[in-house]
C-alpha positions in Angstrom: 5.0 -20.5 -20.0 4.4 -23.3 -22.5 6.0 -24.3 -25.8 2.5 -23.7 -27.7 2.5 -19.4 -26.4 5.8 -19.0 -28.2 6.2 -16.8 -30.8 2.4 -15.5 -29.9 1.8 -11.4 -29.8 2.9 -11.3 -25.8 6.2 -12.5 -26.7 6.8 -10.2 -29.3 6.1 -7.5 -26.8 7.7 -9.5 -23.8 11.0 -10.4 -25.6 11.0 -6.7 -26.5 11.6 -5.3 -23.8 13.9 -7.6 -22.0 16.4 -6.7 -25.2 15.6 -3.4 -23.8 16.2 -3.7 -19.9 18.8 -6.5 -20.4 22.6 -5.9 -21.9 25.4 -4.6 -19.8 26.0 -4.4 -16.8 22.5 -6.9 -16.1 22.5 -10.0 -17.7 18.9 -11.5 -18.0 18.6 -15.0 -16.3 15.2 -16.1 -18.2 13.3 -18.5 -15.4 10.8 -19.8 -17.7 8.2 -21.4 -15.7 7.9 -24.2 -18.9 4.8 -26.4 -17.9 3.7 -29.1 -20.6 1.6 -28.2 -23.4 -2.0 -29.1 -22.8 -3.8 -28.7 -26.4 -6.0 -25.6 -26.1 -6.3 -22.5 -28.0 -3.8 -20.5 -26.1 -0.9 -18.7 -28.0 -2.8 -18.7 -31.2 -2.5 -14.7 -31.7 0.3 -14.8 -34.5 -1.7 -13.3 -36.9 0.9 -9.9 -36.2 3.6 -12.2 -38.1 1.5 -11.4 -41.1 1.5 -7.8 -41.2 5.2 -6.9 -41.1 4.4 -2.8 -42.0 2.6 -2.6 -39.0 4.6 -4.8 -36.6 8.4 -5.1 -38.2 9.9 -1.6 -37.4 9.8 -1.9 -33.4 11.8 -4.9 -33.3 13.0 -5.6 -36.7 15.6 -8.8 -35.8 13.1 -10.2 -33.4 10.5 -9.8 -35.7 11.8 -11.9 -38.7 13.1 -14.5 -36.1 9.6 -15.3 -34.7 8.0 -15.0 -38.1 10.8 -17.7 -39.3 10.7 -19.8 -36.7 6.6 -19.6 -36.1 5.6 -19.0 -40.2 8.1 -20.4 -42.1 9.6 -24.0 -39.7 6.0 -24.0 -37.5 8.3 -24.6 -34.8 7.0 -23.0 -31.8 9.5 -24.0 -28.7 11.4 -21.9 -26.2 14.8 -23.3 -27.1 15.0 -21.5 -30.0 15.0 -18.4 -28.3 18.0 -19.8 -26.7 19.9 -21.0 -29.4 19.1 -17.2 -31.2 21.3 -14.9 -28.9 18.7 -12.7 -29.3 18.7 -11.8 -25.5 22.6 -11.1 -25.3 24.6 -12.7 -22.4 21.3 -14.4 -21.3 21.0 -17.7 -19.3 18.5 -19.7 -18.9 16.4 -22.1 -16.2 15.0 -24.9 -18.5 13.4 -26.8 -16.0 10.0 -28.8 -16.8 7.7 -28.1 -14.3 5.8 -31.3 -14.5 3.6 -30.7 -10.9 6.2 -32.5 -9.0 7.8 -31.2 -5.7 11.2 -32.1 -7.0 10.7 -30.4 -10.5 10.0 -27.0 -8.7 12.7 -27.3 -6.0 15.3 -27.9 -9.0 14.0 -25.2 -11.2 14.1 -22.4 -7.8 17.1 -24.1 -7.0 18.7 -23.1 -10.8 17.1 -19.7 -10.9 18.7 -18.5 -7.5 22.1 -19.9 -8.2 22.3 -18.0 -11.3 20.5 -15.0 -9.5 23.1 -12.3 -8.1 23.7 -8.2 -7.7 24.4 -8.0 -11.5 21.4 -10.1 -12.5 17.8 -9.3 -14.2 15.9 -12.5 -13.2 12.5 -13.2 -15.1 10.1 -15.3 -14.0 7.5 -16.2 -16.6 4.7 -18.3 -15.0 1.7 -19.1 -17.0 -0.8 -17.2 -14.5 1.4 -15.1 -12.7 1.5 -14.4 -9.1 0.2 -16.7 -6.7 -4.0 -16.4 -5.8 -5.4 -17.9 -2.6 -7.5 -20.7 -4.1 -4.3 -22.2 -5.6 -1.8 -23.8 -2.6 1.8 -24.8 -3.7 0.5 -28.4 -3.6 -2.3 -28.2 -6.1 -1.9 -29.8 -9.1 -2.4 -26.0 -11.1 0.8 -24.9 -8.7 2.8 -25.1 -11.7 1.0 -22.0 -13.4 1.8 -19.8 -10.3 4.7 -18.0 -8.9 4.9 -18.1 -4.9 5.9 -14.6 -2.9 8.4 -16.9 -1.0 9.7 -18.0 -4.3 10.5 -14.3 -5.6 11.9 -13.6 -2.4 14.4 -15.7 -2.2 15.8 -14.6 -5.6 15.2 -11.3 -4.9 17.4 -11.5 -1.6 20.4 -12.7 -4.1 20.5 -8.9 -4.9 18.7 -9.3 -9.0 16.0 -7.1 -9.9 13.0 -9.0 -11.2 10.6 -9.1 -13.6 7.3 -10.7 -13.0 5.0 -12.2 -15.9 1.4 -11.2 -14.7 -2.0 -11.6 -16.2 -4.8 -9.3 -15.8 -7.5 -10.7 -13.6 -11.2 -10.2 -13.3 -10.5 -7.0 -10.7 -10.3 -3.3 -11.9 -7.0 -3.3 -13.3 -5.8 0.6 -12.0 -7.0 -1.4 -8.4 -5.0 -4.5 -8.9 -2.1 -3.2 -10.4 -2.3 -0.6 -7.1 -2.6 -3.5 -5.0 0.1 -6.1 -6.0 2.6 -2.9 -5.9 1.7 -2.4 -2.3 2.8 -6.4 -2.2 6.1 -5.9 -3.8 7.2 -3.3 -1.4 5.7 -4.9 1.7 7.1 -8.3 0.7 10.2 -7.4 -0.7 11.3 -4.1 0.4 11.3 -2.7 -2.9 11.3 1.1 -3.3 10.8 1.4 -6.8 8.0 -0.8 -8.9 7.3 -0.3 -12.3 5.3 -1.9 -14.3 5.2 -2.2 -18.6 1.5 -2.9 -19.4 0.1 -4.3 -22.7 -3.7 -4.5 -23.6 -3.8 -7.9 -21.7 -0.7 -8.6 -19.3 1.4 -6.8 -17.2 5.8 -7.3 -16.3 6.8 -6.3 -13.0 9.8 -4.6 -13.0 11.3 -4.4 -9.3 14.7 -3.1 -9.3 17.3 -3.3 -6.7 18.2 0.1 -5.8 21.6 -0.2 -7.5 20.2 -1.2 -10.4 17.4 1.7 -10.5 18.7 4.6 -12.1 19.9 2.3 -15.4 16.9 0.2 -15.3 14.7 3.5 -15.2 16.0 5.2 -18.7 15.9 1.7 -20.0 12.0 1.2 -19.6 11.4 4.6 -20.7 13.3 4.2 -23.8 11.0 1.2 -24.3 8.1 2.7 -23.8 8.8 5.6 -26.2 10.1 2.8 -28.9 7.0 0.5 -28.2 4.3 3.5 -28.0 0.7 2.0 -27.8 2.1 -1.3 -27.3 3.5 -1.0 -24.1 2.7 1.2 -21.7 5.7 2.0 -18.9 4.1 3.6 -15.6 5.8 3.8 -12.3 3.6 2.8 -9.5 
């Protein structure tokens, strides 16, 4: 996640549905993966802040917060997410990972002491999950989470959500494949995933969670329609 995505059409659709799979009994723990900005185009689809009749009604209050805070004050950082209480009861990991060892060590360090049984933990990488070519000590690290990473927040007892990006692979295939890791890795019985025309959230919950979590994503999916397609893999 960087500052210069915020506000963009994936986090209309992102922050969406953790209002919709967060609130009692889960609080969300947001684990933004916050890397520095780095100048490119990236996060420049706001355009949907302009056409309120065709955007507004799924998430009314989100909607004019992003449009005020990305239209109105151009100010495009996570912290005003945090200062919104938007995401009720929410905490959050704001820790800059800069490439350093130490940056990433404090940042898993924050997100599995605020992980536990009555927990949905997201991570929010840039990339998503890790890929071979990229080792934990490679300066692009930072964009990537690390299996070893989710499990250990995963073995706090939190379901999870995991930020992914589609890659060049047939995407019924990969989607198919990284399921097969989530229940290999982790154990996990249940994996769900909520799909847009370009990313894709993990949900893995923990088996006391699944029932409520469940109705949840299915609620979202019927609110969100095209936007966000909810399939249990």
């Amino acid at each position: 996640m960087k500052n210069q995505y915020f506000g963009d059409i994936n986090d209309y659709r992102k922050y969406g549905i953790l209002r919709a799979l967060g609130g009692y009994p889960l609080n969300v723990v947001m684990s933004w993966m916050l890397t520095p900005n780095d100048g490119r185009s990236d996060g420049r689809f706001t355009s949907y802040l302009s056409e309120p009749e065709r955007w507004e009604f799924l998430e009314p209050e989100l909607f004019q917060f992003l449009r005020k805070s990305v239209v109105v004050r151009s100010h495009r950082e996570v912290a005003a997410l945090v200062k919104s209480e938007l995401i009720p009861s929410a905490q959050y990991v704001n820790v800059l990972l800069d490439g350093s060892a130490q940056a990433r060590e404090a940042w898993l360090s924050e997100t599995a002491r605020l992980a536990g049984p009555g927990t949905l933990v997201f991570f929010d990488p840039d990339n998503g999950l890790e890929v071979k070519s990229v080792g934990k000590r490679s300066k692009e690290a930072s964009k990537y989470l690390y299996w070893d990473e989710v499990k250990a927040v995963w073995s706090k007892g939190a379901s999870l959500i995991v930020y992914q990006h589609f890659i060049r692979e047939n995407r019924e295939t990969f989607l198919a494949r990284l399921a097969g890791e989530f229940r290999k890795r982790l154990g996990a019985r249940n994996v769900v995933v909520a799909r847009t025309s370009n990313v894709a959230f993990f949900l893995l919950p923990q088996q006391s969670h699944s029932e409520i979590l469940m109705q949840r994503a299915r609620a979202a999916g019927k609110r969100w329609k095209e936007q966000i397609r909810i399939q249990q893999l």
